[in-house]
C-alpha positions as CSV (number, residue, x, y, z in Angstrom):
1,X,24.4,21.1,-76.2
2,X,25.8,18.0,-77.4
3,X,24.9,14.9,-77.3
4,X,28.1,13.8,-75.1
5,X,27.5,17.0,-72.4
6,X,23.8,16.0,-72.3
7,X,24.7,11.9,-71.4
8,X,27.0,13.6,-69.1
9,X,25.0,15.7,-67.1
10,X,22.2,13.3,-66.9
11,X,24.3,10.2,-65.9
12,X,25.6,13.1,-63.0
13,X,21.9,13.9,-61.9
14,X,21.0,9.4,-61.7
15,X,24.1,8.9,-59.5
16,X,23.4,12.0,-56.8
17,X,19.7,11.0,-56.7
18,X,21.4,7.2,-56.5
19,X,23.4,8.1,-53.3
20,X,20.6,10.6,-51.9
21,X,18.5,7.5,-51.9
22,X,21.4,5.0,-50.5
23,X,21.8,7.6,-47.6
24,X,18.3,7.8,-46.3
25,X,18.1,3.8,-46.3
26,X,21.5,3.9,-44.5
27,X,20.4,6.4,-41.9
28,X,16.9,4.1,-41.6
29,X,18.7,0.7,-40.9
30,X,21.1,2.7,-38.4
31,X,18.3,3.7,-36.9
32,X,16.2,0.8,-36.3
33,X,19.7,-1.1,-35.3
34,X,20.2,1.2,-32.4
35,X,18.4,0.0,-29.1
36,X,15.8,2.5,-27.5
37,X,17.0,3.7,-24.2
38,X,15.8,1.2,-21.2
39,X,13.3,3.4,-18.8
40,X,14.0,3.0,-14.9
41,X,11.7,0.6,-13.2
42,X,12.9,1.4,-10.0
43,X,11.6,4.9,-9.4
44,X,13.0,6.8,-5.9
45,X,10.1,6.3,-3.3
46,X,10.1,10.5,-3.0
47,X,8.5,10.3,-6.6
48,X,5.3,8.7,-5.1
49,X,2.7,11.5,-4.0
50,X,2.0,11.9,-0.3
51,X,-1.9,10.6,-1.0
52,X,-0.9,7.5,-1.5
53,X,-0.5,4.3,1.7
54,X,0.8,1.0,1.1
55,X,-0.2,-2.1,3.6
56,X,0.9,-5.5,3.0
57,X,-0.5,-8.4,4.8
58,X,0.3,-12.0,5.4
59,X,-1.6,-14.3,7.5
60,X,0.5,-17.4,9.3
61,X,-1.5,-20.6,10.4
62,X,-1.0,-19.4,13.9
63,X,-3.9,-17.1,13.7
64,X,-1.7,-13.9,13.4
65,X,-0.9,-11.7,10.7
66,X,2.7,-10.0,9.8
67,X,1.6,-6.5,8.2
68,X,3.9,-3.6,6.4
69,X,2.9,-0.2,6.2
70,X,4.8,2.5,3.9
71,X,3.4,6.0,4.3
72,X,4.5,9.0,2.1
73,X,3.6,11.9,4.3
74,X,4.6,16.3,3.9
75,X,5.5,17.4,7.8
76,X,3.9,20.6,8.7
77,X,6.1,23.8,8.6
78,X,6.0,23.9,12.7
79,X,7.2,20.2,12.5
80,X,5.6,19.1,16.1
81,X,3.0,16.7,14.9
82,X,3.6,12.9,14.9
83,X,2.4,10.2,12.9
84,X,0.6,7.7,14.3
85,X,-0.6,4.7,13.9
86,X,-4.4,4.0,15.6
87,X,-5.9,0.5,17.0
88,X,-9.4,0.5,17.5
89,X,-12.3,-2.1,17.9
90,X,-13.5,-2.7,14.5
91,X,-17.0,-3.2,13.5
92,X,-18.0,-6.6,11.7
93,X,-21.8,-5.7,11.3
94,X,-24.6,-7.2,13.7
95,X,-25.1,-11.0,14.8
96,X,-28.0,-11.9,12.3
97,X,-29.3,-14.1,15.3
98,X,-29.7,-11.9,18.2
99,X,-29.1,-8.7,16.3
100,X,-25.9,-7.7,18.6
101,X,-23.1,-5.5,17.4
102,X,-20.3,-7.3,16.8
103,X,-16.4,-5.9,17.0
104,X,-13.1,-6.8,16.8
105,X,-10.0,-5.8,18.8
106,X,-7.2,-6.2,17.3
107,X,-3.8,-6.6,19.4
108,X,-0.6,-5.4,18.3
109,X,2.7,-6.9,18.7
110,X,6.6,-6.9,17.6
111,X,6.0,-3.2,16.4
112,X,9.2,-1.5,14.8
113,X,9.2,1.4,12.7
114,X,12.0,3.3,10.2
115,X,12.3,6.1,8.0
116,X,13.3,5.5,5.0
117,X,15.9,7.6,2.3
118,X,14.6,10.4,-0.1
119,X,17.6,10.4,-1.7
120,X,18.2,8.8,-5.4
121,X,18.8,5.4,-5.4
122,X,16.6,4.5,-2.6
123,X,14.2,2.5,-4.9
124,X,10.8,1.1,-3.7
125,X,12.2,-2.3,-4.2
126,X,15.8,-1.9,-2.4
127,X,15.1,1.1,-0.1
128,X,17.2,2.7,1.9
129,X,17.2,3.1,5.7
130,X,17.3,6.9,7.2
131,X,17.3,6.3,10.9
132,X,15.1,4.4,13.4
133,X,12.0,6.4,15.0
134,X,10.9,6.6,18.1
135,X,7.5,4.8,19.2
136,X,5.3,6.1,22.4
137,X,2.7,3.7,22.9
138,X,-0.2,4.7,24.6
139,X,-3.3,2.7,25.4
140,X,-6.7,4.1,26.5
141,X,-10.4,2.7,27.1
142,X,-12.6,3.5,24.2
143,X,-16.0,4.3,25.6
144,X,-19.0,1.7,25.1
145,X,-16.6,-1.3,24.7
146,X,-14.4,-2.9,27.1
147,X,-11.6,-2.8,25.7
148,X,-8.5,-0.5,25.2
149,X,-7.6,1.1,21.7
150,X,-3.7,1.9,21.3
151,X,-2.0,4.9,19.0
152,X,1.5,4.1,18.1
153,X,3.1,7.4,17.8
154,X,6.3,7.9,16.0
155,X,9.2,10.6,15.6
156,X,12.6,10.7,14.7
157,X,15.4,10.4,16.9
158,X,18.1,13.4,17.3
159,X,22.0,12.6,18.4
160,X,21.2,11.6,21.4
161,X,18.8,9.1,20.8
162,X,15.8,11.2,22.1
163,X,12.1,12.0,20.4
164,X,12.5,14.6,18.0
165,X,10.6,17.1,15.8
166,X,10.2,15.9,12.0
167,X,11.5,18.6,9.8
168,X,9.6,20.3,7.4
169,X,8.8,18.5,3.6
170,X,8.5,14.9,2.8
171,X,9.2,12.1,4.7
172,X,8.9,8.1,3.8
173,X,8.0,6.1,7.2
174,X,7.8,1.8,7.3
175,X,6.0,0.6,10.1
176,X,6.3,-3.6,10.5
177,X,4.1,-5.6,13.3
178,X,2.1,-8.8,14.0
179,X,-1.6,-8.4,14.4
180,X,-2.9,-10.9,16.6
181,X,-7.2,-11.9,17.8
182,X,-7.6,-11.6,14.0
183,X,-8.8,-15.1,13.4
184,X,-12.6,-14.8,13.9
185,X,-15.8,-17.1,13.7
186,X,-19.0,-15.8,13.2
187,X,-22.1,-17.8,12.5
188,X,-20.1,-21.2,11.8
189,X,-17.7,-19.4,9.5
190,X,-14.2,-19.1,10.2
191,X,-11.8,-15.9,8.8
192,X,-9.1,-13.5,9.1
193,X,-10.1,-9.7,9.8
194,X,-7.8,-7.5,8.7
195,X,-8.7,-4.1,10.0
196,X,-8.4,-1.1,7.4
197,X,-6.7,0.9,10.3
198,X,-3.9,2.5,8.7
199,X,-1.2,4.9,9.4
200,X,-1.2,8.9,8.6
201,X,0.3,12.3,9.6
202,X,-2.5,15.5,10.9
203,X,-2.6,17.8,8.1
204,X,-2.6,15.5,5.4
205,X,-5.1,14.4,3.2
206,X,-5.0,10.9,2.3
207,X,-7.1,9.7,-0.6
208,X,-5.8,6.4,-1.8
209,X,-5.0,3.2,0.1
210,X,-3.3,-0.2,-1.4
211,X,-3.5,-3.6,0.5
212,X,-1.7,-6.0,-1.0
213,X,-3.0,-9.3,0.9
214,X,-0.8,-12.8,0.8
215,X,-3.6,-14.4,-0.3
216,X,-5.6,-16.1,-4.0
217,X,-8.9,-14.6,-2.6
218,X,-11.5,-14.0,-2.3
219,X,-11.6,-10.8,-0.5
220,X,-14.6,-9.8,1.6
221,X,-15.8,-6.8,3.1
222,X,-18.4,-6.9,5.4
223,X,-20.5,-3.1,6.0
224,X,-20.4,-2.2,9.8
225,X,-24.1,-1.0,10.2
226,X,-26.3,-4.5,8.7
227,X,-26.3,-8.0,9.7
228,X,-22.7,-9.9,9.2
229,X,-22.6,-11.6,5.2
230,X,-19.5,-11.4,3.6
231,X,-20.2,-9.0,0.7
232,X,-18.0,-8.1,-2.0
233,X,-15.6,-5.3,-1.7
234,X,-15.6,-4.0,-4.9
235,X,-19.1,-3.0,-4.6
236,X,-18.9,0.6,-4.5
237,X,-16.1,0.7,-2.1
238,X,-12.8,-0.7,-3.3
239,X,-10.9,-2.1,-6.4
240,X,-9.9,-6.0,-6.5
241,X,-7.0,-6.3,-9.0
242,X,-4.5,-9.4,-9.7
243,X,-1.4,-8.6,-8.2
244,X,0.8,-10.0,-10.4
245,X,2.6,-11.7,-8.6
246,X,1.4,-15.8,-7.6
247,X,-1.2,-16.0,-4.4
248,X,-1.5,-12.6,-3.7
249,X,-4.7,-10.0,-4.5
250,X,-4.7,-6.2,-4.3
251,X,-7.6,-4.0,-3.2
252,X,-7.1,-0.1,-3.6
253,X,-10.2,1.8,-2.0
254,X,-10.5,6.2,-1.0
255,X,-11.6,7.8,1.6
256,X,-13.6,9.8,0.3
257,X,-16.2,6.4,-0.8
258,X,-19.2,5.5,1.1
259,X,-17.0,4.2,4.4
260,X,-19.4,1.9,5.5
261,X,-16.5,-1.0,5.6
262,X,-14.0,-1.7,9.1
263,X,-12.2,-4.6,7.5
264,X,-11.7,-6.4,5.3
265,X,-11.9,-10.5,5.6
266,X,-10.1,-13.2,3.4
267,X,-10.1,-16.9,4.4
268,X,-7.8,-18.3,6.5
269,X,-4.4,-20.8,5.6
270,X,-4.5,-24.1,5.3
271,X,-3.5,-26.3,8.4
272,X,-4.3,-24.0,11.0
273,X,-2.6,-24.3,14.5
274,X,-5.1,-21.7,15.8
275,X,-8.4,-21.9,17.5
276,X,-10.6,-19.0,16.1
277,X,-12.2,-16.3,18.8
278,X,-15.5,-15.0,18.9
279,X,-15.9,-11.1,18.7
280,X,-17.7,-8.8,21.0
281,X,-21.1,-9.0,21.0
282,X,-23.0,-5.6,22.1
283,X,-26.8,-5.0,22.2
């Protein structure tokens, strides 16, 4: 081989290795130019499991409290159940003085309920509305106490505007009301009960619950069977997370925990217009 051909051959072999290696750090740049693809924040609300409640709560200085409720919920294959929504006296512990039960009664007002679109592009932020439901109210006196507990129950509406079956799979309902005789006293301390009442569908396990409360903290939950102290609720019973979000706390608890807890106390808004009421007392 000559010396020219060998010179050749070589100088052939430096310049494809030369643009092998221009290539690959071609490709590289190209490829840490191009922007990664955004993810969807805004996930449809039929992606969120049926175990799963929402409740957010916002106390006014009028002693009452505006609540939300989103339930994701399967309908039984026969379809006839309801949902409903229950109202019962709530237990706050015993009067450390006289060593009296004491209960709250919640009282329910301004109740409107709606289901909300499965489809994509309902988002849990901007949901969409799938029809109003129909609420039957009825109100009953709950045995030992004197005073009535109420069960909300709602249903879709057919053509014609009357109760109807829900149809079989899953279904997104949004309950809004006012909760009023929620601003308490007990034992020269005043507060806002919010009951952990919550709504659900028969035949359906529900495991974890969300309160997002309108609110810095601190969150309280006094147990229902020892005398009244505002213990913490995260112990054993309930996680106490920063929202996020500026004045407002969120507590995620299970059923399936040691339910020794009726509601759950945080202190009331400046300014007040309200008087506070005392609960029941019974011996």
């Amino acid at each position: 081989m000559t010396r020219t051909r060998l010179f050749l051959i070589t100088g052939l072999a430096v310049s494809a290795v030369a643009v092998i290696v221009v290539g690959v750090l071609v490709v590289g740049m190209v490829l840490r130019c191009v922007a990664p693809t955004p993810e969807t924040q805004d996930l449809p609300d039929h992606a969120l499991t049926p175990e799963e409640s929402i409740t957010e709560v916002a106390p006014h200085m009028d002693g009452t409290v505006a609540v939300r409720q989103r339930l994701v919920f399967e309908a039984p294959p026969e379809g006839e159940d309801s949902v409903g929504l229950w109202f019962v006296s709530e237990g706050l512990g015993r009067n450390p003085v006289s060593g009296h039960r004491l209960a709250m009664m919640p009282v329910v007002d301004e109740l409107t309920a709606v289901e909300l679109s499965t489809d994509a592009g309902s988002t849990r932020r901007s949901p969409q509305e799938a029809g109003d439901l129909d609420v039957d109210v009825e109100t009953v006196r709950e045995k030992d106490f004197d005073y009535p507990r109420a069960h909300f129950s709602l249903r879709p509406k057919d053509s014609q505007g009357r109760a109807a079956r829900w149809d079989e799979g899953r279904h997104i309902v949004e309950v809004d009301y006012v909760l009023d005789k929620v601003f308490l006293t007990v034992s020269g301390r005043e507060f806002i009960a919010l009951p952990l009442s919550f709504i659900g569908a028969p035949r359906a396990t529900e495991a974890t619950h969300t309160m997002i409360v309108d609110t810095d903290g601190p969150l309280a939950c006094p147990a229902n069977n020892v005398d009244f102290a505002l213990n913490d609720c995260a112990d054993d019973f309930a996680q106490i997370d920063d929202d996020g979000t500026e004045g407002t706390t969120r507590m995620t608890w299970r059923e399936d925990n040691d339910f020794d807890h009726d509601v759950v106390v945080i202190d009331p808004p400046e300014n007040m217009s309200a008087r506070p009421i005392h609960p029941t007392e019974r011996s």
